[in-house]
Every structure is written in C-alpha cells, then in structure tokens.
C-alpha positions in Angstrom: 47.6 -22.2 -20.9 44.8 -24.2 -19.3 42.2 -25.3 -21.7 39.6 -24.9 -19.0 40.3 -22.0 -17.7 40.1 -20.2 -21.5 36.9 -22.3 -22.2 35.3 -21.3 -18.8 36.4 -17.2 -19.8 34.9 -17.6 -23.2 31.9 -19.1 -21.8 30.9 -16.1 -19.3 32.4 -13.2 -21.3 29.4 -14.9 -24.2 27.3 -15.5 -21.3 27.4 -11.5 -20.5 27.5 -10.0 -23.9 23.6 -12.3 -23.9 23.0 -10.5 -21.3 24.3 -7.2 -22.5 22.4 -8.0 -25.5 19.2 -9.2 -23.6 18.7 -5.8 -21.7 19.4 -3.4 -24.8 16.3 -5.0 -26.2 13.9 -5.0 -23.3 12.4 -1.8 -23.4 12.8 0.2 -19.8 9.0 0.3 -18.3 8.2 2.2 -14.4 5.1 3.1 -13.2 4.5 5.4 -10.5 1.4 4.9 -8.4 -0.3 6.9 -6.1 -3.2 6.3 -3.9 -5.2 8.0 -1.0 -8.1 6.9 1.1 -7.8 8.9 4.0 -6.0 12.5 4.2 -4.6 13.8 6.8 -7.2 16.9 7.7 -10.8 16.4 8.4 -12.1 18.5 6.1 -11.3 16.5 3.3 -13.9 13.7 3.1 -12.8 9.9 3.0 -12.6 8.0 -0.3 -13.1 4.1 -0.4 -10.7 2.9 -3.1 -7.9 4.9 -4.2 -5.3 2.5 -3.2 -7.5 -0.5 -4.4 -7.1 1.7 -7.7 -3.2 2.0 -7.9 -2.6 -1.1 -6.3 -4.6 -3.0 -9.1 -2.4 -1.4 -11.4 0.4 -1.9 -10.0 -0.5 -5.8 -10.4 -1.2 -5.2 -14.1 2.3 -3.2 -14.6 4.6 -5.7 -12.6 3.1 -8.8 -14.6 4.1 -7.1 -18.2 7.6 -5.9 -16.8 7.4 -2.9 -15.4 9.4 -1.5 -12.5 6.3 -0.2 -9.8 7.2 2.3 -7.2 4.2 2.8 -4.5 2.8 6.0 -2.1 -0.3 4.7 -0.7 -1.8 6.7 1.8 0.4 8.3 4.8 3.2 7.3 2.5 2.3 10.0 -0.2 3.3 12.9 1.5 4.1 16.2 -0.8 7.7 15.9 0.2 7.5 11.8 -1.0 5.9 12.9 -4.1 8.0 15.5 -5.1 11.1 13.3 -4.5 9.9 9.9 -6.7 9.0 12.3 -9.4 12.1 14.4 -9.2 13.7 10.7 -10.4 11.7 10.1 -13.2 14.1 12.2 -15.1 16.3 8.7 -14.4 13.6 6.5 -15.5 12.4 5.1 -18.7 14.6 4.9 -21.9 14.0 5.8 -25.9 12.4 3.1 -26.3 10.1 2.4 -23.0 7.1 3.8 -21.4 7.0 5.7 -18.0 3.0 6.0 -15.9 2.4 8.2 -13.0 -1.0 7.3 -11.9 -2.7 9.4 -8.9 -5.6 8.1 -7.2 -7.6 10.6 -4.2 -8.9 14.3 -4.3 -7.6 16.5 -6.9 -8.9 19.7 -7.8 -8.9 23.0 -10.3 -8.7 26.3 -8.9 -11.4 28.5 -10.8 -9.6 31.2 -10.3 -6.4 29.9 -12.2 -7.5 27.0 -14.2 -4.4 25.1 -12.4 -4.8 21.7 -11.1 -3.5 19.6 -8.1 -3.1 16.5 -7.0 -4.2 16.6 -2.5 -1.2 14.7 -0.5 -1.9 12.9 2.6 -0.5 15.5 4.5 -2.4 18.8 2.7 -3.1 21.7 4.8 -6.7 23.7 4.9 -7.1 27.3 4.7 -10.6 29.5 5.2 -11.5 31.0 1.6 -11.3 35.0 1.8 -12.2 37.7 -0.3 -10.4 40.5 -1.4 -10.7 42.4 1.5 -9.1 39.2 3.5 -12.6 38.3 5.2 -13.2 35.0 5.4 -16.3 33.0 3.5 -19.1 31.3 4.7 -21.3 28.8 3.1 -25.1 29.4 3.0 -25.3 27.2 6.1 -22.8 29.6 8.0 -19.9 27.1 8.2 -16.3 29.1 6.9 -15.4 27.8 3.4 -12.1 25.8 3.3 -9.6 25.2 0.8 -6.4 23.4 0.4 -3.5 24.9 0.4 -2.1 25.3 -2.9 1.1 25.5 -2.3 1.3 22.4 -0.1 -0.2 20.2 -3.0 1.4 18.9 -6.2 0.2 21.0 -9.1 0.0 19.3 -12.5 2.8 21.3 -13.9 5.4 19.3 -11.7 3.6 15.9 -13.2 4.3 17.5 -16.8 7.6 18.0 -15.9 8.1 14.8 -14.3 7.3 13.3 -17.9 8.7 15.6 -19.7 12.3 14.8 -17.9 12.0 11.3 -18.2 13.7 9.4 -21.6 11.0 7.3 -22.1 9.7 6.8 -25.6 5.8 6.4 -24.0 4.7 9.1 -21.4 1.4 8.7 -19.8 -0.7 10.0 -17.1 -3.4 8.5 -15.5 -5.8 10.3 -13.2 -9.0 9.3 -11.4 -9.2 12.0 -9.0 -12.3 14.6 -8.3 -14.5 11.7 -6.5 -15.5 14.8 -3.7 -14.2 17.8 -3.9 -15.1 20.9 -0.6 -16.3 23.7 -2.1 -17.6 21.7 -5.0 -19.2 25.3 -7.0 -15.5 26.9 -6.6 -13.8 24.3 -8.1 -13.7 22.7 -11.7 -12.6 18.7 -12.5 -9.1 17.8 -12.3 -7.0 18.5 -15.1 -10.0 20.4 -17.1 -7.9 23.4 -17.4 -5.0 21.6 -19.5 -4.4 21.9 -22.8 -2.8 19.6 -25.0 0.1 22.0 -26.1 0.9 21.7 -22.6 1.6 18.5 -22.7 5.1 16.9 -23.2 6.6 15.2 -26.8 4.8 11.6 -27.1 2.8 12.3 -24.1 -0.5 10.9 -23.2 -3.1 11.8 -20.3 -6.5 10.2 -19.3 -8.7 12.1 -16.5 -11.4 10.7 -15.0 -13.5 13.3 -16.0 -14.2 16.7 -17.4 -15.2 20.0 -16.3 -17.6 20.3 -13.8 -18.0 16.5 -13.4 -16.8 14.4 -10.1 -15.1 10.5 -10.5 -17.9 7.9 -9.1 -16.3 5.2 -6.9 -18.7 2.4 -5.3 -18.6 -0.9 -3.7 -20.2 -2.7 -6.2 -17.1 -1.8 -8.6 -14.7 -2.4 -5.9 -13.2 0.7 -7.6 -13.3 4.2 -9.3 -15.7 3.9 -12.6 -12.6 5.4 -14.6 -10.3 2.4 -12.9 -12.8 -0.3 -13.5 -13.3 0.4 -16.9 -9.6 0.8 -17.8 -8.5 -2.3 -16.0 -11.0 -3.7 -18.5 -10.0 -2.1 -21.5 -6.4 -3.4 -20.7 -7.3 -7.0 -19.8 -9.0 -7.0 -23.3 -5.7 -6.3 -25.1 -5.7 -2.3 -25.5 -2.4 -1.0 -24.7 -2.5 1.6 -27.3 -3.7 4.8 -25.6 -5.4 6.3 -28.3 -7.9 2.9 -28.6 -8.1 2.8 -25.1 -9.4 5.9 -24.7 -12.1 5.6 -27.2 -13.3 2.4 -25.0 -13.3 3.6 -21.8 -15.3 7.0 -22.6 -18.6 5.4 -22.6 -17.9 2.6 -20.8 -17.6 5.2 -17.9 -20.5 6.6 -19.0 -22.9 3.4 -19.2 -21.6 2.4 -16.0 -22.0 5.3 -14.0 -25.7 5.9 -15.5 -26.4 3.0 -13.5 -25.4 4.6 -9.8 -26.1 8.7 -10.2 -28.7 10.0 -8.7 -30.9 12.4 -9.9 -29.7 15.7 -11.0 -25.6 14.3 -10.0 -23.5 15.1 -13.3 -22.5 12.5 -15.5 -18.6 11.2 -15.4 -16.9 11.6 -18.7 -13.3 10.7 -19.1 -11.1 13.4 -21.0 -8.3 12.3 -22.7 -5.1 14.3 -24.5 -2.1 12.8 -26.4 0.7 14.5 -28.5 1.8 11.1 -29.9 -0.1 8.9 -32.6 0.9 5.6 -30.8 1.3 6.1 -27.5 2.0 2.6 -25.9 1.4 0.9 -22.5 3.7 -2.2 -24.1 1.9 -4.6 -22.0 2.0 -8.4 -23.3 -0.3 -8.8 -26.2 -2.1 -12.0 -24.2 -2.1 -10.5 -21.2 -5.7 -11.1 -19.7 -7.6 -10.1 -16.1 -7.9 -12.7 -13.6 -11.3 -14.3 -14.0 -13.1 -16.7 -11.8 -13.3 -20.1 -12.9 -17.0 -20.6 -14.9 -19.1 -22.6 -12.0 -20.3 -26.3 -13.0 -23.7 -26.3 -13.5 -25.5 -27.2 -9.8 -27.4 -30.6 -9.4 -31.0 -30.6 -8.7 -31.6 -29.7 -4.8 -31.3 -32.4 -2.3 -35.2 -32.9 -1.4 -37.2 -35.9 0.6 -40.7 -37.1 1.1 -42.6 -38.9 2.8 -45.0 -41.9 0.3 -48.5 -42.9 1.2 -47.2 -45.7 3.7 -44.3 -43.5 5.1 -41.3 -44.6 3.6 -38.9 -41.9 3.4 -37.9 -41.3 -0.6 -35.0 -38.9 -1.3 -34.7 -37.4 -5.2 -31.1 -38.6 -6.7 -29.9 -36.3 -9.1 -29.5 -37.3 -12.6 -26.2 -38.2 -14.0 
C-alpha cells in the first residue's frame, strides 16, 4: 500500500466531511427581489426607483450570504414571477430565512379586500357597472383597471412562503406609490390579516389603508426603503425591532415632502413569529462617505498701499 496515496485519501475524505460539516451549519438564506419602474401599459404611471429599491437590497442580502435572485423591470413578467416563486418551495432550510421583496404598483380591490402585486406586462380593463357599462371619471375619461387576473395576488406570495422550509419567512412590500383610480382602491396588503399569514412569517407594507408609498429624488428611494436600509445598517435584523423603527421614521420623513391635504405614509407590519430574523452579520454597516477634512481658509489676494500683490497662506 502506498503511504501517500492513503495519506492523500485521508486528507480529502477530512477535507470533505469540513466541508459537509461547514454547510450543515451555514443557515440557507435567498432573497427574491422585485422591481418596476416602467410597466408595460400607459395607463399605469412611471415610478422613479423601484429597482434602485430591490437592487439596494439585493446589495445588503448578497454581503450577509444570501443567495439573490432578480426581476427588474421587463424581466418581471407574471409568467417570471409566478415561476421564481413556484421554487421557493426549494429554497430556504429549518434553520434559514427566505425574503420576497416587491417594489412598483400594487393595489387592493375595494370590492374584495384582495391585493396584487402589477407585473411589467399587466393588462388594463375599462371599470363597468353591473349592468356592464363602462365608467367615467368626473373629467369624462373611461375609468381603467388592471386586470386581476393577469397580476400576482398576495395569496400566491403567502403561498410562496408558506412552501418554502425556511425557519424565517418575510415579506417586504413598498408598493402603492400611484395607484389609477386612487378612491376605488385601498393600500396594498391593507386587507390581510395576520391569521393569513404563514407559521414564523413576517410582513412589512409600506403603508396602510388609504395611504400611498412616497418615493423622491432627494431619498434616492421609496421612504419605506430608505428607512429600512437604515434600520438594517444600524444592526436591526430582528423583524419585530425593525419594525418599531421604521414606523415613524417613515412618518418623520415623509412629513417633510407631502403636500397639503396628501395622506400620511405609515408602514403596517404583521408577524406570526416572536423572532423573526433577517440573520444578517451583527457588524454589518451601510456604506458611508468618508467624513470630509476640514477646508483651509479660501485662497484670496490684494493689492497693499504701494501695489505689491499679497496672497493669504493658510494656517498650518
């Protein structure tokens, strides 16, 4: 027998039980994103920073471990959708996390208190009464609606969790920024109710009833994203905690944008577990710019009584 041969096995059948041993105890962590600026159909207005949104998650998710699966704008079809989350019954395990996070137009149907998340490729259809006429705004323009069968309902996101293994099941949703028909329509996800929700689950709207998710340029986000992204970048990855942050931080912050007589944005949040975990690194911090020097004095000249040119040297 050669001795190097049996030392060489030994060595890589010890070398794969680490392994083995290394991936039992690394907890199994997917996120999947979704994020829409621009829709398909005209009717639906443009949003600014949906993808921005799911995108700077994303960045947050892959730097703690996470496995991040994208549909950003043409991308997230309803057909796309519905396939990534029929696999989430294949991700997460019993003792890791799974987050689907939707970003864009989403809506809830007065009518049937159901919610939806708008794909890329929705269709629009004229509002009609009972009597199949169609509607017309006070300005005389038909009232338009997407289709609700060709959007994804929140139902097949609760059943997206609710298939997957994962110990730590969370939703997040800024959605609502503009819905059409704005008075026939509640706030995404307002009509859920927290028996609805899977075992060890945890969702986090935007906003509640009646209420629409700001976006501006100054944030460079959604108000509900910004503050989140903050929340997490200060070490909350418990959901529970998180959620008790971002509430009025969404609040504060979007007190400084509404204009008069716009509702306010208040984040509603729903968990069926005590400890509901995002398991991202405990030091895990945003990326800040570097604290500027302090600036010397201005470069200035003048001219003296008998024209010599003197030039101010800043002090050391």
């Amino acid at each position: 027998m050669n001795p190097f041969r049996t030392g060489l096995s030994l060595a890589l059948m010890l070398a794969a039980l680490a392994l083995d041993a290394v991936a039992q105890e690394t907890p199994d962590k997917y996120a999947l994103l979704i994020g829409i600026n621009q829709y398909d159909h005209d009717e639906l207005s443009n949003l600014e920073f949906p993808e921005t949104d799911a995108r700077s998650f994303g960045e947050v998710f892959q730097s703690n471990g996470y496995t991040v699966e994208y549909l950003l704008g043409s991308k997230a079809k309803l057909s796309a959708i519905r396939r990534a989350l029929d696999k989430c019954s294949e991700r997460g395990s019993n003792r890791g996390v799974i987050v689907i996070g939707v970003f864009g137009h989403g809506i809830e149907f007065e009518s049937t208190k159901k919610s939806y998340f708008v794909p890329f490729d929705v269709e629009m259809k004229a509002l009609r009464d009972k009597d199949n006429k169609a509607l017309f705004t006070p300005g005389g323009l038909p009232m338009m609606a997407p289709n609700a069968d060709k959007m994804v309902s929140i139902d097949e996101l609760m059943i997206a969790m609710r298939e997957s293994k994962a110990k730590n099941k969370v939703l997040l949703a800024d959605c609502c920024r503009d819905d059409p028909n704005r008075a026939r329509f509640r706030s995404f996800g307002s009509g859920l109710k927290q028996n609805e929700l899977p075992k060890d689950a945890a969702v986090f709207f935007a906003c509640s009833e009646n209420e629409r998710a700001y976006e501006h340029k100054d944030w460079g986000h959604g108000a509900f994203t910004k503050c989140v992204l903050e929340q997490l970048a200060l070490g909350k990855t418990l959901m529970g905690s998180l959620a008790e942050e971002v509430a009025p931080a969404v609040e504060l912050l979007t007190s400084t944008k509404r204009t008069l007589g716009e509702p306010a944005q208040t984040p509603r949040f729903l968990s069926t577990g005590a400890r509901i975990d995002l398991m991202l690194k405990s030091n895990f911090r945003a990326k800040t710019p570097p604290i500027p020097k302090s600036s010397p004095e201005p470069e200035s000249e003048r001219t003296n009584s008998i024209g010599m040119q003197l030039k101010l040297i800043p002090a050391f």
